[in-house]
C-alpha positions as CSV (number, residue, x, y, z in Angstrom):
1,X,11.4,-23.1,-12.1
2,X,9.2,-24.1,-14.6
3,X,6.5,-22.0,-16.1
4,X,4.0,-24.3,-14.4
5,X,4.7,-23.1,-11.0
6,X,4.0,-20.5,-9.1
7,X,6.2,-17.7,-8.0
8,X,6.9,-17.3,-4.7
9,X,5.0,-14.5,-3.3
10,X,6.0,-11.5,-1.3
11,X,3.9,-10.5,1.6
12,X,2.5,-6.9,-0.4
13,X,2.0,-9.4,-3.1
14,X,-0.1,-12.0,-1.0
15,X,-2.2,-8.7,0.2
16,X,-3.0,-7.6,-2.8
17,X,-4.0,-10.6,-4.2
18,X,-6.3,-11.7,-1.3
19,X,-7.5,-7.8,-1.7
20,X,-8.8,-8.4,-5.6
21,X,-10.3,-12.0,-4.4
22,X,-12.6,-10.6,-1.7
23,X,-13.5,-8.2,-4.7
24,X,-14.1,-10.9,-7.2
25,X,-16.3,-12.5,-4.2
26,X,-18.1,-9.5,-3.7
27,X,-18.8,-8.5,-7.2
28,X,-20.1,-12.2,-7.3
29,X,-22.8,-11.7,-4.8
30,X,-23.8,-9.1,-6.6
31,X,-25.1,-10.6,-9.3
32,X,-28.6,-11.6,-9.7
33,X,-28.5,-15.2,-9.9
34,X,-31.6,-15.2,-12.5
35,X,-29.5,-13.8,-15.3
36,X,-26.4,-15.1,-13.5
37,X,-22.5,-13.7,-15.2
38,X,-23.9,-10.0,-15.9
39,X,-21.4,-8.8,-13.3
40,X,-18.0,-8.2,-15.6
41,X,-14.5,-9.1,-13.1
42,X,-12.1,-9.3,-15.9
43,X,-10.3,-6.3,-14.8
44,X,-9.5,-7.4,-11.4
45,X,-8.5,-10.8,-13.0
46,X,-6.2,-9.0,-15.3
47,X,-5.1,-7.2,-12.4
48,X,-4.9,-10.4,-10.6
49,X,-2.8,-11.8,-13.4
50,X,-0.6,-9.0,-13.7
51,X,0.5,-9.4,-9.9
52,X,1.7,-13.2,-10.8
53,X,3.3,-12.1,-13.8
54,X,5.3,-9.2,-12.0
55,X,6.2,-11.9,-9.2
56,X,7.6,-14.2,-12.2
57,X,9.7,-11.1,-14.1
58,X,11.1,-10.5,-9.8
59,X,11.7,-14.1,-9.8
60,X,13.8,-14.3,-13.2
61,X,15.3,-11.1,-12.5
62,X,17.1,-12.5,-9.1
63,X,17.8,-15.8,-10.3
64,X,19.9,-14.2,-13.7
65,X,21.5,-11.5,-10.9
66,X,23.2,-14.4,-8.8
């Protein structure tokens, strides 16, 4: 796999994610459209990110263990 690509996803891991989208969406209605980007999401796309980088270390680790 090359680090290009997506991991494959578990199911807890698909929820989640979708979980911190409809957050991201949320937070994005939120804002006031005059001022527009005052709502801050970089902690749900850190935690985002961290999900897809926890998938990758799962990946690595079962590919080296066969």
């Amino acid at each position: 796999m090359s680090s290009n690509q997506d991991p494959r996803l578990t199911v807890g891991e698909k929820a989640q994610l979708a979980w911190y989208v409809a957050r991201m969406a949320k937070r994005g209605l939120a804002d006031d459209r005059e001022y527009g980007g005052r709502v801050d999401q970089s902690d749900l796309q850190r935690k985002f990110d961290r999900v897809i980088e926890q998938a990758r270390k799962r990946e690595e680790r079962a590919r080296k263990s066969k």
